[in-house]
DRENPA-3360 file (N, C-alpha, C; in nm, 2 decimals, always signed):
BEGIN
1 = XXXXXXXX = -3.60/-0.54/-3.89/-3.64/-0.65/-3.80/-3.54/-0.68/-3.69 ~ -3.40/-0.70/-3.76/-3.30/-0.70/-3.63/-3.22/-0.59/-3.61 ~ -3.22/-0.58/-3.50/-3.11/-0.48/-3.46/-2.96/-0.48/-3.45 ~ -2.91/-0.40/-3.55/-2.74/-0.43/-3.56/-2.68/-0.38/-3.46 ~ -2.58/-0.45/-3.38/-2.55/-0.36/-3.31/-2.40/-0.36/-3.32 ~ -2.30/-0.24/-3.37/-2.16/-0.23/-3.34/-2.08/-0.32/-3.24 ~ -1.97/-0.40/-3.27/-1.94/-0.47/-3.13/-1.78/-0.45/-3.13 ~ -1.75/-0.27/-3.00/-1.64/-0.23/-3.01/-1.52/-0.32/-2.90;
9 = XXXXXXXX = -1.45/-0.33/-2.94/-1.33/-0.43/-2.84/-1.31/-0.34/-2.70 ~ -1.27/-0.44/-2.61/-1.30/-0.38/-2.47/-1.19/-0.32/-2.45 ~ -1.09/-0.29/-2.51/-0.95/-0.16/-2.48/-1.06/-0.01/-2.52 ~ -1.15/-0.02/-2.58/-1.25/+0.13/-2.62/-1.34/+0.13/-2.53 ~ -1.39/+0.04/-2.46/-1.48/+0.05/-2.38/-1.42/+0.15/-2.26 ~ -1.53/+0.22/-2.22/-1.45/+0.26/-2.05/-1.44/+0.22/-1.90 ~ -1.57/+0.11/-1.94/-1.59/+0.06/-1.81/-1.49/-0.03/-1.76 ~ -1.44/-0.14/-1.87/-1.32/-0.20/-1.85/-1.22/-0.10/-1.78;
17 = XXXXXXXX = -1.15/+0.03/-1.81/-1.08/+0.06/-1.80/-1.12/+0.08/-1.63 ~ -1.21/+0.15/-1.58/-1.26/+0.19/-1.45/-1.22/+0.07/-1.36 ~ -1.26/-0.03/-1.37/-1.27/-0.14/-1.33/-1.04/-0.18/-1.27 ~ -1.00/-0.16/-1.40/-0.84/-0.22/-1.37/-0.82/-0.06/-1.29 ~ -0.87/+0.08/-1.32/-0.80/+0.17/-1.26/-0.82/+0.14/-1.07 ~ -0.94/+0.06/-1.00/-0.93/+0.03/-0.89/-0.83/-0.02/-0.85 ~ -0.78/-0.15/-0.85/-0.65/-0.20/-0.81/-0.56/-0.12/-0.84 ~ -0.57/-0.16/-0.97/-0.37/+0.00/-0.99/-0.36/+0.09/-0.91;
25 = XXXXXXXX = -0.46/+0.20/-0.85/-0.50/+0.30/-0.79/-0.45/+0.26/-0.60 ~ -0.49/+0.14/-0.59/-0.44/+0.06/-0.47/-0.31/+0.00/-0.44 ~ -0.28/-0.06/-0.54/-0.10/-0.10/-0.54/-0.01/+0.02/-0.59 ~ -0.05/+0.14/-0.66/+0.05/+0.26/-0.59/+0.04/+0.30/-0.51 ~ -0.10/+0.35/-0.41/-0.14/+0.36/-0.28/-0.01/+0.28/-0.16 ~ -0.02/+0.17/-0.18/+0.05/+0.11/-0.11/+0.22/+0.07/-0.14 ~ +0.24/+0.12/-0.22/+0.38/+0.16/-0.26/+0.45/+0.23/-0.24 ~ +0.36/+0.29/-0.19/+0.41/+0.53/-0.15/+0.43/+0.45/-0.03;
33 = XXXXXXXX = +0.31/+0.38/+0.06/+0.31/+0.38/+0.23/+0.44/+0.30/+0.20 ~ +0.53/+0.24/+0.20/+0.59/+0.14/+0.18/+0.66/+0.23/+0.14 ~ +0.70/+0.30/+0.06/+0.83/+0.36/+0.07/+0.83/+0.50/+0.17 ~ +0.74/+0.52/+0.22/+0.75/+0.62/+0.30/+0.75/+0.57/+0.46 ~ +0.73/+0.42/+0.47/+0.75/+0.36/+0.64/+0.93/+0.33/+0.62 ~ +0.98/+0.29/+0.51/+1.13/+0.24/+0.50/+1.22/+0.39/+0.47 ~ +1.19/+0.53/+0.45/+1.28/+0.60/+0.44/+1.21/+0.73/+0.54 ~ +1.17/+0.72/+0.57/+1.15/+0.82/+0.68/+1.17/+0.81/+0.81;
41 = XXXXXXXX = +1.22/+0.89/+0.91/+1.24/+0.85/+1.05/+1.28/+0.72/+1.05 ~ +1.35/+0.64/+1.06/+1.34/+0.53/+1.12/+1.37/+0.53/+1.31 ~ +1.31/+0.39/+1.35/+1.32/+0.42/+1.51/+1.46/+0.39/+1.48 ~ +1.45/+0.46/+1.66/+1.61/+0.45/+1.73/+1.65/+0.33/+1.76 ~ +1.74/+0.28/+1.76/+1.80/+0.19/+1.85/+1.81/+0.24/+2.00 ~ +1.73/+0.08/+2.09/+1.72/+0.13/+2.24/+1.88/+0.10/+2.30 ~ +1.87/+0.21/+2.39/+2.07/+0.21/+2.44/+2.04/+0.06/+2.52 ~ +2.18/+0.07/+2.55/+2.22/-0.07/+2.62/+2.17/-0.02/+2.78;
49 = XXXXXXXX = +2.16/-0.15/+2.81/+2.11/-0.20/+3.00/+1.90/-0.13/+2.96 ~ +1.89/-0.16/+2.83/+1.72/-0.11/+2.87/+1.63/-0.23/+2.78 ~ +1.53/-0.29/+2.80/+1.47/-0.40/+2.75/+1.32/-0.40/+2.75 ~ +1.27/-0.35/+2.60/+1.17/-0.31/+2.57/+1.04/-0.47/+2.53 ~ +0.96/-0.41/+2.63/+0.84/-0.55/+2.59/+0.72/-0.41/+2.56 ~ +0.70/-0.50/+2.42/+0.56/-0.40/+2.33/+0.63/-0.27/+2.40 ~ +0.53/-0.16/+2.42/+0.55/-0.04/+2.45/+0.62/+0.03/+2.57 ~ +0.61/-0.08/+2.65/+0.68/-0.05/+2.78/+0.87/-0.09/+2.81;
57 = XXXXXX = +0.97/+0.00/+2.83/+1.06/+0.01/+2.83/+1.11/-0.02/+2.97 ~ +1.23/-0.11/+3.01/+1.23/-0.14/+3.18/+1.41/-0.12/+3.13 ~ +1.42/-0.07/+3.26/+1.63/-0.12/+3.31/+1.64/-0.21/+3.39 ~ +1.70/-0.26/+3.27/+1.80/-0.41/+3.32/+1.88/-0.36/+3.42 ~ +1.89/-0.41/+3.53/+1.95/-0.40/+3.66/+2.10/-0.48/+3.65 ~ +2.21/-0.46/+3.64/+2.37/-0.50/+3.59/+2.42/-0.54/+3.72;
% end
C-alpha cells in the first residue's frame, strides 16, 4: 500500500554536489585571473615631464 522509500543524506546525493561545484568552479576561476593580473607584466612607470589622462599621454612643457 505504501511506498518505502530509502532516505540517503545529501553528502551521497550528486546533485547537491553539482550545485556547490558551480561557485567553487568560479572562485578558483577568479583566483588564477587575480593572480595572473598581479604577477605578470606589470605596467611601466610613465618617465617624468609626461602626464597621462585615461589612455592619452601629453608632455608636460618645464
Amino acid at each position: 500500500m505504501f511506498n518505502k522509500q530509502t532516505i540517503t543524506p545529501w553528502w551521497k546525493q550528486s546533485w547537491p554536489w553539482f550545485l556547490i561545484s558551480l561557485p567553487a568552479i568560479a572562485v578558483v576561476g577568479c583566483s588564477i585571473t587575480i593572480w595572473l593580473a598581479f604577477s605578470l607584466h606589470p605596467d611601466a612607470p610613465i618617465r617624468d615631464g609626461v602626464v597621462k589622462h585615461g589612455l592619452k599621454v601629453e608632455q608636460v612643457a618645464k
